[in-house]
LOKOLKE-306451 format. One line per field, with one value per atom (N, C-alpha, C): residue in three letters; atom name; x, y, z. Coordinates in steps of 0.2 Angstrom, whole numbers, plus 2048, in hexadecimal, padded with zeros to 3 digits. Each point is the difference from the previous one (the first is absolute). Layout:
LOKOLKE-306451
r	c(ALA ...) $
a	c(CA ...) $
x	c(X ...) $
y	c(Y ...) $
z	c(Z ...) $
end
This chain:
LOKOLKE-306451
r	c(UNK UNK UNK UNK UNK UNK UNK UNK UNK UNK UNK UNK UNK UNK UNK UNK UNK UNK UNK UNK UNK UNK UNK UNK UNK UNK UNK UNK UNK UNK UNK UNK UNK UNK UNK UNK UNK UNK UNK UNK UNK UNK UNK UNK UNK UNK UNK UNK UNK UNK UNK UNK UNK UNK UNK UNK UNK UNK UNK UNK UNK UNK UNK UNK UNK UNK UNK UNK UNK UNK UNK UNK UNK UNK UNK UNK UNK UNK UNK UNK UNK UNK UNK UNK UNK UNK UNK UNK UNK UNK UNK UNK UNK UNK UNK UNK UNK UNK UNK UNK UNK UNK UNK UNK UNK UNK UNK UNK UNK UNK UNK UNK UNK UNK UNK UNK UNK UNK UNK UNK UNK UNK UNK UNK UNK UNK UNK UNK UNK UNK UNK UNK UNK UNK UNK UNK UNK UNK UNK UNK UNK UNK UNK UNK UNK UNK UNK UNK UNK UNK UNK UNK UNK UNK UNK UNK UNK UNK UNK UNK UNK UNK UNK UNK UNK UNK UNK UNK UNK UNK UNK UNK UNK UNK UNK UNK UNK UNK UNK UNK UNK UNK UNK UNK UNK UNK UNK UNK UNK UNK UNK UNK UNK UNK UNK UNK UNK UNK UNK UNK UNK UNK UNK UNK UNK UNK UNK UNK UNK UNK UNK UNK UNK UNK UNK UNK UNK UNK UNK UNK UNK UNK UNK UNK UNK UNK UNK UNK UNK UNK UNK UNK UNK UNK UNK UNK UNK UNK UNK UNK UNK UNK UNK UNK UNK UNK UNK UNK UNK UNK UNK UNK UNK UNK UNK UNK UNK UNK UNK UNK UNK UNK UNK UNK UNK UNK UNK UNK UNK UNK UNK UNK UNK UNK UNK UNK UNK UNK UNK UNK UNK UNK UNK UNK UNK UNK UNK UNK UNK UNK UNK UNK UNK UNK UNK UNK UNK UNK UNK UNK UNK UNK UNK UNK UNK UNK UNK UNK UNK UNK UNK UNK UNK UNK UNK UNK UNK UNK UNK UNK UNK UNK UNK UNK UNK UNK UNK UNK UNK UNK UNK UNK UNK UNK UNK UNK UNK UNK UNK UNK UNK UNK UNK UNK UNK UNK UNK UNK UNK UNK UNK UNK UNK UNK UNK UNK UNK UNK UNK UNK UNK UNK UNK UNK UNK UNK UNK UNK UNK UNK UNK UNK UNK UNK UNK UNK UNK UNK UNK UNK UNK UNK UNK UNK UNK UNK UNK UNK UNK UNK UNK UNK UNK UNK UNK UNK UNK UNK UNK UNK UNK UNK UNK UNK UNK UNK UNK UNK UNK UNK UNK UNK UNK UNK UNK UNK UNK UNK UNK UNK UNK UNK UNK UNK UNK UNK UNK UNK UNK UNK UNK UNK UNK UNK UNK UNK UNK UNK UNK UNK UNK UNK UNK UNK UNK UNK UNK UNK UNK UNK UNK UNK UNK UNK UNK UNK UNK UNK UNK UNK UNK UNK UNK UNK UNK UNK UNK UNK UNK UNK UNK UNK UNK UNK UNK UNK UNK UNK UNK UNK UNK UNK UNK UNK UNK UNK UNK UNK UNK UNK UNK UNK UNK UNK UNK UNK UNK UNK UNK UNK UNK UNK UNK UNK UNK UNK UNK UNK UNK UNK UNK UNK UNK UNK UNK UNK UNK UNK UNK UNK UNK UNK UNK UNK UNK UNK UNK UNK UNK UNK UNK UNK UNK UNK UNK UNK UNK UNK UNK UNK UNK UNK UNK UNK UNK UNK UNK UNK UNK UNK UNK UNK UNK UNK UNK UNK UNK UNK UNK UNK UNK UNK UNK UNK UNK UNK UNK UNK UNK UNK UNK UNK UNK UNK UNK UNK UNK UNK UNK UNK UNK UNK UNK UNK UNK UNK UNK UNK UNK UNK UNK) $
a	c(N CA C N CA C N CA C N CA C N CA C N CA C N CA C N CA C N CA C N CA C N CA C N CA C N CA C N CA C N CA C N CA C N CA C N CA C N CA C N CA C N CA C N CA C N CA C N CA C N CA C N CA C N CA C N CA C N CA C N CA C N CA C N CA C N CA C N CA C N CA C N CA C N CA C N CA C N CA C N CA C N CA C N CA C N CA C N CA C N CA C N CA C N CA C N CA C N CA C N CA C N CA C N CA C N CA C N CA C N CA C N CA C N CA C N CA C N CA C N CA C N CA C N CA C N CA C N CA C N CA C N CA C N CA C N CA C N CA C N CA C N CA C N CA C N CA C N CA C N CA C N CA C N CA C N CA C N CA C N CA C N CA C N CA C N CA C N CA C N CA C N CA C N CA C N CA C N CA C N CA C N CA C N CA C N CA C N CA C N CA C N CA C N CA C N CA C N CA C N CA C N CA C N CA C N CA C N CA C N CA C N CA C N CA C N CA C N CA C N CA C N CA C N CA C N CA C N CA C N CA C N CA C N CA C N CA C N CA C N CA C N CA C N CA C N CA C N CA C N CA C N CA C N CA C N CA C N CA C N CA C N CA C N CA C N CA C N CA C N CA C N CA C N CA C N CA C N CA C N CA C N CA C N CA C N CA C N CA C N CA C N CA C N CA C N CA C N CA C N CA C N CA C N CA C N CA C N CA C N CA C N CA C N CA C N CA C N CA C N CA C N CA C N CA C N CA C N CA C N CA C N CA C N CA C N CA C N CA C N CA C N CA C N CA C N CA C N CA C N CA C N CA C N CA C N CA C N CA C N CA C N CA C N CA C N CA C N CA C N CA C N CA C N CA C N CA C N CA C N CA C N CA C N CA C N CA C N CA C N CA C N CA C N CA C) $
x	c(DA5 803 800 802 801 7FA 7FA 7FA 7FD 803 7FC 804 806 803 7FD 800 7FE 7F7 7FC 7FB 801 805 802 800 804 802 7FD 7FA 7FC 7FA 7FE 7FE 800 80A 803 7FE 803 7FE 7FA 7FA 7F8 800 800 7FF 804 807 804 7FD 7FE 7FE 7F9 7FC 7F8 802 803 805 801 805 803 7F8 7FD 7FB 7F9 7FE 7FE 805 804 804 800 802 7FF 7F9 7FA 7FA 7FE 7FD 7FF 7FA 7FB 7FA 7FE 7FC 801 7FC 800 7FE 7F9 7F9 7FB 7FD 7F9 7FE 7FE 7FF 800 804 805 805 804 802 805 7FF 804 800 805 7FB 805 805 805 809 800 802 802 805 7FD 807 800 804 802 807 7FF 806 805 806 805 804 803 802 802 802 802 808 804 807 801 803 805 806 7FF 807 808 7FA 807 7FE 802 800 803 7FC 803 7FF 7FD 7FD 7FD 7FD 7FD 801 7FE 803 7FC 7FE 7FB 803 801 7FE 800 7FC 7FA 804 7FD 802 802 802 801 809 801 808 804 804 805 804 7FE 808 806 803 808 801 7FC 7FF 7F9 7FF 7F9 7FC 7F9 7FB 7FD 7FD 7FC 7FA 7FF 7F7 7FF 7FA 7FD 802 807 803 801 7FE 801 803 802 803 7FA 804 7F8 802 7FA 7FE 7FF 804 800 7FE 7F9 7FB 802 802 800 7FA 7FB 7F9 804 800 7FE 7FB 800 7F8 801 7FC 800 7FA 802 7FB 7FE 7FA 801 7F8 805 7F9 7FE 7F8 7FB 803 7FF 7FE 805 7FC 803 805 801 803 803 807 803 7FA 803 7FB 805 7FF 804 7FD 804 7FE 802 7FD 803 7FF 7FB 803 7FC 804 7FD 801 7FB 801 7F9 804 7FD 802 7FD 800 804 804 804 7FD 7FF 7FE 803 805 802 7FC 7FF 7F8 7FB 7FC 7FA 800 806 803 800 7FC 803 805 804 808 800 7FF 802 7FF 7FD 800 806 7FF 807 7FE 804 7FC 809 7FE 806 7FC 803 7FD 806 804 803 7FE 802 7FA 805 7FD 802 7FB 803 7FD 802 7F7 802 7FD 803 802 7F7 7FE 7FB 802 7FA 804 802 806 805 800 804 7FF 805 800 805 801 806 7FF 802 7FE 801 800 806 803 7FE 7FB 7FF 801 805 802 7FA 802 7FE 804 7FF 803 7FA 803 7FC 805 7FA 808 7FD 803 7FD 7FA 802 7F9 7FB 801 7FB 7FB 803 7FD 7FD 801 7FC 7FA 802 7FA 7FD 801 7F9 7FD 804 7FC 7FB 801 7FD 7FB 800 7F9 7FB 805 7FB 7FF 805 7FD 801 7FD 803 7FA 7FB 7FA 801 802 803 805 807 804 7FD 7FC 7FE 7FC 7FB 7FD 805 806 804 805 801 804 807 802 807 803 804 802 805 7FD 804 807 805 807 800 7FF 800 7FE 7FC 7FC 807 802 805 806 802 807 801 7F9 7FF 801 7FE 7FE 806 804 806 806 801 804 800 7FA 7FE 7FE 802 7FE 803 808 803 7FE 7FD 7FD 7FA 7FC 7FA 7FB 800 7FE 7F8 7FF 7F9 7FC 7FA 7FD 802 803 7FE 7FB 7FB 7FB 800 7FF 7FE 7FA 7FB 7FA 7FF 7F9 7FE 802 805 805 7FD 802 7FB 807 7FE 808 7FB 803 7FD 803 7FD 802 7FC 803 7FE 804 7FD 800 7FA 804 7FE 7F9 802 7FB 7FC 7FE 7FB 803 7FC 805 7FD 802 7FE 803 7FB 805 800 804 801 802 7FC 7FF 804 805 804 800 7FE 806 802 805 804 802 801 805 807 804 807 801 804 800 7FB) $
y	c(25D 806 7FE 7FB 7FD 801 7FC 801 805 807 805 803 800 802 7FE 7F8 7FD 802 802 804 806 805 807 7FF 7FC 7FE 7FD 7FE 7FF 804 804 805 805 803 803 7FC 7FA 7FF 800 7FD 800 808 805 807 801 800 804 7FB 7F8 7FD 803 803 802 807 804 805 800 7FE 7FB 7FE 7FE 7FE 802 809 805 803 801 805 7FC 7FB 7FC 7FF 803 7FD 808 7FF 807 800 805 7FF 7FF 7FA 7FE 806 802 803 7FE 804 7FD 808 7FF 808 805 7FE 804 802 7FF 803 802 7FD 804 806 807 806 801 805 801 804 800 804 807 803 808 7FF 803 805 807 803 807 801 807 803 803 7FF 801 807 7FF 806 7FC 804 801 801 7FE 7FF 802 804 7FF 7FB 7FB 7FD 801 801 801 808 804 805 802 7FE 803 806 804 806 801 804 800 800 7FD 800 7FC 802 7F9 803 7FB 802 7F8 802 7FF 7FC 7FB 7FA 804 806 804 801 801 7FE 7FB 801 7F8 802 7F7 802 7FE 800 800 7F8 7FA 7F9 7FF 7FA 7FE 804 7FE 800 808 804 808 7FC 805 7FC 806 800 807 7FD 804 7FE 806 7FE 806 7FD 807 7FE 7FC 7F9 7FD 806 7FD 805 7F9 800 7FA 803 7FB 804 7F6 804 7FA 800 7FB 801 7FC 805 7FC 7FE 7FB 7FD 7FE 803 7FB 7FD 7F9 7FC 7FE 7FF 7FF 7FB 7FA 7FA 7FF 802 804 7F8 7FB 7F7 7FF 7FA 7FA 7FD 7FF 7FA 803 7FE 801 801 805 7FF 801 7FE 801 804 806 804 7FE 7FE 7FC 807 804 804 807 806 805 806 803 805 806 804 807 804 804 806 806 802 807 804 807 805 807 802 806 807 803 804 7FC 803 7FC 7FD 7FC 7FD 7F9 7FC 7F8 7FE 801 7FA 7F9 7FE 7F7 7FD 7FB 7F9 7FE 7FE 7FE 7FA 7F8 7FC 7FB 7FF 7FC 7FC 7F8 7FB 7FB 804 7FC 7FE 7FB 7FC 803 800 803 7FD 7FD 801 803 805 805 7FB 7FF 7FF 803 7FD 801 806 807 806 801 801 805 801 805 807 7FE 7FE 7FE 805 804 803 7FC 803 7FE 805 7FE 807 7FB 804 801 805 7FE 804 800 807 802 804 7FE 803 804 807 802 803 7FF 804 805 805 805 7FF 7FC 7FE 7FD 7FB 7FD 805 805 805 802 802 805 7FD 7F9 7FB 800 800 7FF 805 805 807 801 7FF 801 7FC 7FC 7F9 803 7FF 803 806 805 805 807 7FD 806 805 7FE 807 804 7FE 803 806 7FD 804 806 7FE 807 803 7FF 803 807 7FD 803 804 7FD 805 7FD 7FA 7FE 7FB 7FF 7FC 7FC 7F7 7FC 7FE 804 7FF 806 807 804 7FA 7FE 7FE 7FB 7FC 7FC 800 806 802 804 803 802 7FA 7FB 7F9 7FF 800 7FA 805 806 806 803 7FF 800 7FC 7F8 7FB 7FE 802 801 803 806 805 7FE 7FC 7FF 803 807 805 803 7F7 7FF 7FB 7FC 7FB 7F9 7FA 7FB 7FC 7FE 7FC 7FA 7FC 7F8 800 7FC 7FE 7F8 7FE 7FA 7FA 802 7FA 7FB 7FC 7F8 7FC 7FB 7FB 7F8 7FC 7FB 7FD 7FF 7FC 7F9 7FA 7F9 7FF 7FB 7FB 7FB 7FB 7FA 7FF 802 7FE 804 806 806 806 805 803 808 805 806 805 808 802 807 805 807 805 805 804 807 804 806 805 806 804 805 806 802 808 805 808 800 800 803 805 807 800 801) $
z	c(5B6 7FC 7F9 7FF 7F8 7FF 801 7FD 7FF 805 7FD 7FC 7FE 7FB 7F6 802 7FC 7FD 805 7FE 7FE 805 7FA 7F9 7FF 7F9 7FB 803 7FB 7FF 805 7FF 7FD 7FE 7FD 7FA 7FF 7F8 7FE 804 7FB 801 803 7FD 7FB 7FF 7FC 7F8 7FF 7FC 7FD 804 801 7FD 801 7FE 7F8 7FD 7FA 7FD 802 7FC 7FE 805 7FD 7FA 802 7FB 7F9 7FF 7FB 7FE 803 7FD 7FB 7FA 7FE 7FB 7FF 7FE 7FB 7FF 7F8 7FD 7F9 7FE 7FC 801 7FD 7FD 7FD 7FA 805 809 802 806 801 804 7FA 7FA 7FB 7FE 804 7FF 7F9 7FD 7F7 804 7FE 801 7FE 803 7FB 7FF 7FA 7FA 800 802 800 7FC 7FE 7FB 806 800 804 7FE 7F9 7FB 7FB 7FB 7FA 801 7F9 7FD 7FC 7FD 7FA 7FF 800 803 7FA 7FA 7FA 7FB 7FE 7FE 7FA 7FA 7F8 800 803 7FC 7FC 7F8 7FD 7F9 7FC 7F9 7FB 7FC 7FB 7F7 7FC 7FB 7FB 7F9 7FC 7FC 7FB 7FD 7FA 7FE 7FC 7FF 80A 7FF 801 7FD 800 806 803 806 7FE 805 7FF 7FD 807 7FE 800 7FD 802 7F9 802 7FB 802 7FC 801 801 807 802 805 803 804 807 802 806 806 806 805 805 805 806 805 805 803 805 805 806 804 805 803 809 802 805 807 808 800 807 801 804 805 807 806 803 803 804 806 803 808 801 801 801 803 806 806 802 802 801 808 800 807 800 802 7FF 806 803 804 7FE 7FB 7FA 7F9 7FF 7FA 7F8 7FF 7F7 7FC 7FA 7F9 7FC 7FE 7F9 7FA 7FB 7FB 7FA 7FE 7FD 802 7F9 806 7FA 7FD 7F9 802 7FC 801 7F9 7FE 7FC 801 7FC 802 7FC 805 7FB 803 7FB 802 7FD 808 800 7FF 7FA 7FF 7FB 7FD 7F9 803 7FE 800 7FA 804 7FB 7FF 805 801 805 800 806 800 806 805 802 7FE 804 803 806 803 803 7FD 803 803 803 807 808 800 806 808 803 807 806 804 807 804 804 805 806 805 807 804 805 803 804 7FE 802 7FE 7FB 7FE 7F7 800 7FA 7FB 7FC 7FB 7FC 7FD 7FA 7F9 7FA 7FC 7FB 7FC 7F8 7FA 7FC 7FA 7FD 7F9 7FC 7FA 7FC 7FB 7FC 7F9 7FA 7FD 7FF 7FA 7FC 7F9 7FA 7FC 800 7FA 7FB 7FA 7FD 802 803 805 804 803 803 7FC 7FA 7F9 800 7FD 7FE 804 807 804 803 7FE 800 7FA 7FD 7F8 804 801 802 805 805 806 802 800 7FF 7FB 7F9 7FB 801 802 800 806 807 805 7FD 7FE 7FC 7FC 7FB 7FD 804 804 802 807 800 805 7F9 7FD 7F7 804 802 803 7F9 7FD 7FC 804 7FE 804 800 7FD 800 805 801 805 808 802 804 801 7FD 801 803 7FB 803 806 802 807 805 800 803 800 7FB 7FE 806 7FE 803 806 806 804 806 7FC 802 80A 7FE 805 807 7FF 804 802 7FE 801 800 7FB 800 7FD 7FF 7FE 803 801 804 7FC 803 7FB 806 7FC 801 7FF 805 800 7FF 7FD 7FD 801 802 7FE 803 805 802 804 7FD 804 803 805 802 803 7FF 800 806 807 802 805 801 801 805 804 807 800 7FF 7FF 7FE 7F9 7FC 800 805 7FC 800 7FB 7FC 800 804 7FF 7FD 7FC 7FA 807 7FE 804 7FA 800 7FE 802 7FB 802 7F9 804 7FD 803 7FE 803 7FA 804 7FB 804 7FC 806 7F9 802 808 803) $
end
């Protein structure tokens, strides 16, 4: 009777060990099982709210130096990230283009490191600031002949964006966006963009 006890028991152990020791084996990653990660837009935030207001290095303020100042417009990008892969990878950085409508404003680059889990969906928030003049100028840059061609003057077009922001009540577009991610030692890029709403 002991002896077959003492075989259950070992029995029990080399399977529940052979057990343990698939689970702990995980597949290395090489250039061709390494699947690129999706990035997808989640939504969009307002997370803080000035409303709208700019004015010109013409007026003096209360403190401080006269300079061309406006309310910012603060936009905040959600992302879910989701890694197809056997094996952990790390996103080290991760930037895209904002364009409200069809206006490019600004690149957004967040180069905070993350590891996503074999399988699973991480998200991640990047912010964005944009501010009154900034807006102007790069309206004037990239699209001042669109503008005339439409007869819209870019402080209207703004204050629309700027007063409205909350509601959503126009497209913003993500453009361009690329994310970089590595597992041991090789390194692939993924490609997104995204309109919310």
């Amino acid at each position: 009777m002991r002896k077959k006890i003492i075989t259950i028991g070992l029995c029990v152990f080399l399977v529940g060990a052979g057990l343990m020791g698939c689970a702990g084996m995980m597949t290395k990653p090489t250039e061709q099982n390494f699947k690129n990660p999706a990035v997808a837009l989640e939504h969009v935030e307002v997370p803080s709210y000035f409303g709208y207001w700019f004015y010109n290095a013409k007026v003096a303020p209360t403190n401080g130096k006269a300079g061309n100042n406006g309310a910012p417009l603060m936009l905040a990008f959600i992302f879910n990230v989701k890694n197809p892969n056997d094996f952990p990878v790390q996103m080290s950085d991760l930037k895209f283009t904002v364009a409200l409508e069809d206006f490019e404003l600004n690149t957004v680059n967040s180069m905070e490191t993350m590891w996503i889990p074999p399988g699973k969906t991480n998200q991640v928030r990047v912010n964005c600031v944009l501010g009154v003049w900034e807006a102007f100028m790069s309206l004037g840059v990239t699209g001042g002949f669109q503008l005339k061609e439409q007869n819209i003057k870019p402080f209207d077009l703004i204050e629309k964006w700027w007063t409205a922001a909350p509601e959503f009540s126009f497209p913003v577009n993500v453009r361009d966006g690329a994310a970089i991610f590595k597992a041991d030692g090789i390194t692939k890029v993924s490609s997104f963009k995204a309109t919310f709403p």
